[in-house]
N, C-alpha and C positions, 0 to 999 in steps of 0.2 A: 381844453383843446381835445380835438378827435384823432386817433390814427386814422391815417391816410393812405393814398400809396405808397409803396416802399419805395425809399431814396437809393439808387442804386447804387452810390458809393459807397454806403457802411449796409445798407441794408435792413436799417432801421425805416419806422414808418415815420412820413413823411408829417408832420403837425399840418394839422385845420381847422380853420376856423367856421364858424359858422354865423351870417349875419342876417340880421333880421331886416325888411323893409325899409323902413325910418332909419334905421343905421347906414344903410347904404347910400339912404338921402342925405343924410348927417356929414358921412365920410368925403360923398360929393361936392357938399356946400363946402366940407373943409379945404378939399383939394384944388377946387376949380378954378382957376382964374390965378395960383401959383406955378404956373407952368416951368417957368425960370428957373424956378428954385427947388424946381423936383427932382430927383434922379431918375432914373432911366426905369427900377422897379415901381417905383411910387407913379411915372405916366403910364405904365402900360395896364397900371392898377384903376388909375382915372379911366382911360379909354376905356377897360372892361364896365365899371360902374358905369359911366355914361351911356355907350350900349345898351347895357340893362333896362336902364329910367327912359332911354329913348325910344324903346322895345314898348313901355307901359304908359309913355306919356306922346301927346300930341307937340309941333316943335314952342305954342304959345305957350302949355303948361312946362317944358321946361324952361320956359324964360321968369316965371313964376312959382317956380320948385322951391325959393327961400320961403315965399308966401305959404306953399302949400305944408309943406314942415313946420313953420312959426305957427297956424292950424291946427296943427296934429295929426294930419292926414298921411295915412300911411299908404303911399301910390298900389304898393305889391297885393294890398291887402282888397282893396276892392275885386267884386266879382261881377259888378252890372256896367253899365255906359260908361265907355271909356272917355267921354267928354265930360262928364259931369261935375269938373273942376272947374 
């Protein structure tokens, strides 16, 4: 973990994580579609990822996001045509 901001209650720095690409695809296939059974930090953590991936993918490639991870393809990681999935 990374220090982060200071936590203003003790004043220690705040832990961070840092995720890569694929992880992010990863954590999304894990989360998606258990809405029910998430808490209230665990959605607002989906809604931030999916933003993300929906930021870098068109809305067919994420209906296709399991495909494109089962691949290898790491969304974050490309620099040319953004359809080219």
């Amino acid at each position: 973990m990374k220090g982060g901001p200071t936590d203003d209650a003790s004043g220690s720095p705040t832990p961070t994580v840092e995720i890569e690409g694929r992880e992010i695809m990863a954590l999304y296939l894990l989360l998606h579609g258990q809405d029910e059974r998430l808490d209230d930090t665990l959605l607002s953590f989906l809604d931030r990822i999916e933003g993300m991936l929906y930021s870098r993918l068109s809305i067919e490639e994420m209906e296709r996001i399991g495909e494109l991870y089962e691949r290898g393809i790491d969304v974050f990681s490309r620099g040319d045509d953004p359809t080219r999935y």
